[in-house]
LUMDREN-38069 format. One line per field, with one value per atom (N, C-alpha, C): x, y, z; atom name; residue number from 1. Coordinates in pm, whole numbers. Example, Ala and Ser with C-alpha at 12.3 -4.5 7.8 and 13.67 -1.06 7.14 Angstrom:
BEGIN
X <- [1319;1230;1320;1285;1367;1290]
Y <- [-569;-450;-330;-225;-106;3]
Z <- [780;780;780;708;714;787]
atomo <- [N;CA;C;N;CA;C]
num <- [1;1;1;2;2;2]
This chain:
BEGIN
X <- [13439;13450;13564;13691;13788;13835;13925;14055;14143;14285;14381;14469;14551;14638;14781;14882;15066;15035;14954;14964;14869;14772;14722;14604;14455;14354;14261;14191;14028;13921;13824;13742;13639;13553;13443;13303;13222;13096;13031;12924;12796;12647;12702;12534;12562;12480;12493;12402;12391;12353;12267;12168;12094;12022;12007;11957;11796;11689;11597;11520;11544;11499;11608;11560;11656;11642;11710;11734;11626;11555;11399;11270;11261;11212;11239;11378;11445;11396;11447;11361;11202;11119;10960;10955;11043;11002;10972;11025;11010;11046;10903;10928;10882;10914;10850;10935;11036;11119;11156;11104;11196;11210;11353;11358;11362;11335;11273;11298;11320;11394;11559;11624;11758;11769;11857;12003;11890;11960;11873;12010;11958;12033;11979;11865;11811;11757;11650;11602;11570;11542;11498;11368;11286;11178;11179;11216;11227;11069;11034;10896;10898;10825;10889;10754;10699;10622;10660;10611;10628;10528;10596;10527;10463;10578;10531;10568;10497;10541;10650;10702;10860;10931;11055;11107;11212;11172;11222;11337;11470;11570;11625;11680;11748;11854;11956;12099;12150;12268;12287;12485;12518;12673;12700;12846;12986;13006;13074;13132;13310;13304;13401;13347;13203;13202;13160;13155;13130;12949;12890;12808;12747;12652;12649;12518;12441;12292;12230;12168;12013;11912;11826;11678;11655;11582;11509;11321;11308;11157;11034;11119;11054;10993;10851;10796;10698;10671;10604;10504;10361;10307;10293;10251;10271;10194;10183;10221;10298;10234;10316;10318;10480;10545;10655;10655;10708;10770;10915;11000;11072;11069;11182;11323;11403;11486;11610;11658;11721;11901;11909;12050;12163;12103;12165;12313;12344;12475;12567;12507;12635;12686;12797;12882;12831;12852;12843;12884;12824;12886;12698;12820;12723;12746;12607;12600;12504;12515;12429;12318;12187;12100;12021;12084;12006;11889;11767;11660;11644;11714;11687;11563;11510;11327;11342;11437;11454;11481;11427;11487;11565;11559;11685;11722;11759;11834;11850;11771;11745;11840;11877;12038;11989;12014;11999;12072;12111;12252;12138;12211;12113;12245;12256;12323;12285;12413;12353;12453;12358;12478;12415;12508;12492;12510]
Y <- [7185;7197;7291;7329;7402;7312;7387;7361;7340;7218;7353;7361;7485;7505;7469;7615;7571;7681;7792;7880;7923;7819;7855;7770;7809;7737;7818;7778;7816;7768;7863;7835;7862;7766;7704;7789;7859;7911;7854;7789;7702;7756;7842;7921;8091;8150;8310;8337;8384;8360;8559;8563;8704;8695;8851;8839;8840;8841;8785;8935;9039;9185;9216;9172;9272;9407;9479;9592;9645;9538;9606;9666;9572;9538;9702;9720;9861;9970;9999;10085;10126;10040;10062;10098;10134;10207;10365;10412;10539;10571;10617;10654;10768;10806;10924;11038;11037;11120;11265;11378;11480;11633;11654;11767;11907;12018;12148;12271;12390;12349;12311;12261;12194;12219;12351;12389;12469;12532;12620;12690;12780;12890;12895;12905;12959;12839;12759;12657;12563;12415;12307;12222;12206;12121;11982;11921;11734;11677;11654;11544;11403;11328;11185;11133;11021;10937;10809;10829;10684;10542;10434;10319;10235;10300;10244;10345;10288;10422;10335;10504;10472;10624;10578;10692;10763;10926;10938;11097;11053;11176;11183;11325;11383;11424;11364;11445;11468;11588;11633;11625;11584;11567;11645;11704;11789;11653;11679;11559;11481;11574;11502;11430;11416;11285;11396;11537;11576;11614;11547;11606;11782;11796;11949;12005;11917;11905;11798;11777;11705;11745;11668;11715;11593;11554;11456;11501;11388;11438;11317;11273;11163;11059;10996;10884;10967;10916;10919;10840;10892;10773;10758;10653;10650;10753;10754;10906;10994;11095;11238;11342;11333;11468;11516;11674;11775;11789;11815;11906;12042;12169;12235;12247;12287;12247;12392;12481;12604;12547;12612;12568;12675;12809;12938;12928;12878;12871;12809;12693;12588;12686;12610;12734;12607;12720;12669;12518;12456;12292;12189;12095;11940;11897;11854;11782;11646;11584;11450;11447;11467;11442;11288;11267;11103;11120;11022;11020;10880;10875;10779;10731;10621;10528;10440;10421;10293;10175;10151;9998;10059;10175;10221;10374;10351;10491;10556;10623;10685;10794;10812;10898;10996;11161;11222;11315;11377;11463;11640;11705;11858;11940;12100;12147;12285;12351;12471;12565;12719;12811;12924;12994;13149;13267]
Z <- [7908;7765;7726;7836;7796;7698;7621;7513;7525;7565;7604;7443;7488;7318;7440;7307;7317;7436;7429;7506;7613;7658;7786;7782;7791;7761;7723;7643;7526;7634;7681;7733;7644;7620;7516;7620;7525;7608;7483;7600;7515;7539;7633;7702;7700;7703;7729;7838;7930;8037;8070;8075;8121;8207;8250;8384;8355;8479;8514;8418;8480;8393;8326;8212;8096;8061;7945;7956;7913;7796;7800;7904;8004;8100;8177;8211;8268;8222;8071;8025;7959;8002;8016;8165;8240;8401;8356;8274;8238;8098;8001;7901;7844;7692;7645;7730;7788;7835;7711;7765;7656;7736;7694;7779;7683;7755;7615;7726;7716;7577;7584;7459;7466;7332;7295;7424;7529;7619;7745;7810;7827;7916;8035;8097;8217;8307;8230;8302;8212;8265;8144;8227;8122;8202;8128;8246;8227;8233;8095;8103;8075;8146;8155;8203;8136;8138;8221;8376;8447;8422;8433;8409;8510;8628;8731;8858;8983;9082;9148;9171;9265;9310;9356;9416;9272;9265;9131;9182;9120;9177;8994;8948;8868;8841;8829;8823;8688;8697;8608;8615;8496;8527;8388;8452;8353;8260;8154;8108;8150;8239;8359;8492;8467;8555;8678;8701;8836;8844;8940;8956;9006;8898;8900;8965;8958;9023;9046;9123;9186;9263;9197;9235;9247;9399;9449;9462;9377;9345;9461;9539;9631;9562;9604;9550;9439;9347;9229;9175;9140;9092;8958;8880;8733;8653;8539;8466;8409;8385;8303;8420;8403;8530;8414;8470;8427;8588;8526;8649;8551;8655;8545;8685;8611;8679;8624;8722;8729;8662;8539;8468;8409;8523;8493;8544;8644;8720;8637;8543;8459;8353;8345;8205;8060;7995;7854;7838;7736;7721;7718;7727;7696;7845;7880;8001;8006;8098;8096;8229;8171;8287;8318;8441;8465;8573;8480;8590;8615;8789;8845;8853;8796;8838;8964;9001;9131;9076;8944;8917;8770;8746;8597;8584;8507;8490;8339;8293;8151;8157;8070;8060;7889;7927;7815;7789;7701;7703;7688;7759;7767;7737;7639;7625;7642;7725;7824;7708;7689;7637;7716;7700;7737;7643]
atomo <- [N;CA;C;N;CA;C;N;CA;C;N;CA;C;N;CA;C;N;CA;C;N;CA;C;N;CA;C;N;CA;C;N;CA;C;N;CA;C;N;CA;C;N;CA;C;N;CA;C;N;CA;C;N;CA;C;N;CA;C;N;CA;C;N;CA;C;N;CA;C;N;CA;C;N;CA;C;N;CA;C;N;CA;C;N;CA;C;N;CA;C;N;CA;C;N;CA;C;N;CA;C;N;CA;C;N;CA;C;N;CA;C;N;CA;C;N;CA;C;N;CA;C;N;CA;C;N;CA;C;N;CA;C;N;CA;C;N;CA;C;N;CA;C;N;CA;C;N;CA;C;N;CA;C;N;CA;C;N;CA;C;N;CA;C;N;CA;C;N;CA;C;N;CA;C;N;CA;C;N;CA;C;N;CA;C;N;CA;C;N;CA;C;N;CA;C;N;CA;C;N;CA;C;N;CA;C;N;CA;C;N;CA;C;N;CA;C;N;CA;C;N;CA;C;N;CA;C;N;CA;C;N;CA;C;N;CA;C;N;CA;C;N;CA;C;N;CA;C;N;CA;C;N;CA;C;N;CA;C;N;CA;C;N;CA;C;N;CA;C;N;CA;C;N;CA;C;N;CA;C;N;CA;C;N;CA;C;N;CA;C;N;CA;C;N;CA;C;N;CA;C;N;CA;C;N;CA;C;N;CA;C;N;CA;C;N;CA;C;N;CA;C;N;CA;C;N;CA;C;N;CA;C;N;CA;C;N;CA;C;N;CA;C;N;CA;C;N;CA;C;N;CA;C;N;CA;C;N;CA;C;N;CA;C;N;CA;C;N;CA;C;N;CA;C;N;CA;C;N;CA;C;N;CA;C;N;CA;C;N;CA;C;N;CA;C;N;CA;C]
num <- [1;1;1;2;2;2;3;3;3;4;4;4;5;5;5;6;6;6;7;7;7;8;8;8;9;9;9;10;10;10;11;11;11;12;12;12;13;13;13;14;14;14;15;15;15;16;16;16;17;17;17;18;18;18;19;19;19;20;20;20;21;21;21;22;22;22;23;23;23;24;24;24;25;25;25;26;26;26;27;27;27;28;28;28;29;29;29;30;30;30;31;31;31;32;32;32;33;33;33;34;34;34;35;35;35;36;36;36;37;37;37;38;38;38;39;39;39;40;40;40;41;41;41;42;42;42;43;43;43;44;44;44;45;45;45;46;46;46;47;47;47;48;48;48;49;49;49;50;50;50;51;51;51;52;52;52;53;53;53;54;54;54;55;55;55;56;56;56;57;57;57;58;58;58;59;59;59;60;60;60;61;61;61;62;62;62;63;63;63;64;64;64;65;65;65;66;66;66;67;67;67;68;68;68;69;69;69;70;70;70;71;71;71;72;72;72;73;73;73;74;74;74;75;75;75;76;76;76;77;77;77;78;78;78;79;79;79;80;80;80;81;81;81;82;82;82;83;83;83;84;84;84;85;85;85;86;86;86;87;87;87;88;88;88;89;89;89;90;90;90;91;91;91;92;92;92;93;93;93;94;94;94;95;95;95;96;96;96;97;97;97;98;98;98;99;99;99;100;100;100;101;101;101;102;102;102;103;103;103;104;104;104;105;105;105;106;106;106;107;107;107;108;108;108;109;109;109;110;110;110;111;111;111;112;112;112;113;113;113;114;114;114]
């Protein structure tokens, strides 16, 4: 069902095509996520409601992309877990903490001052 024109060819999409788990699907692995306190100077405790069990790790990135921490929290079963997690060493700023579920990845922005 291409096109062609003067300048190349129109490719015609008649379908949209998604995958088997969508993004909904991803994020019901872990919800009710909130971290406190934020901003934080010293330490932050990550609470997060699992949906299902799995292997659950925490990282924390600069907004240059470098990782600044992780915490591997092993296998997990479903439920309410609290981690706190030591945030005295980072300098001032906005950072991004991701908690890996095994099948997604919930992403939250935490801001450290001193």
């Amino acid at each position: 069902a291409d096109i062609e024109a003067d300048n190349g060819v129109v490719h015609v999409i008649d379908a949209v095509l998604t995958p088997s788990t969508g993004v909904r699907q991803l994020i019901r692995d872990a919800v009710d996520v909130s971290i406190y306190p934020n901003p934080a100077s010293d330490f932050i405790n990550v609470k997060y409601d699992l949906v299902n069990d799995g292997a659950i790790s925490l990282e924390m990135f600069d907004m240059l992309g470098q990782q600044v921490l992780i915490s591997e929290q092993g296998y997990s079963y479903k439920g309410n877990h609290t981690v706190e997690l030591p945030v005295s060493d980072l300098e001032t700023g906005i950072y991004l903490l991701i908690i890996n579920t095994g099948n997604s990845q919930i992403a939250s922005k935490v801001r450290i001052v001193k």
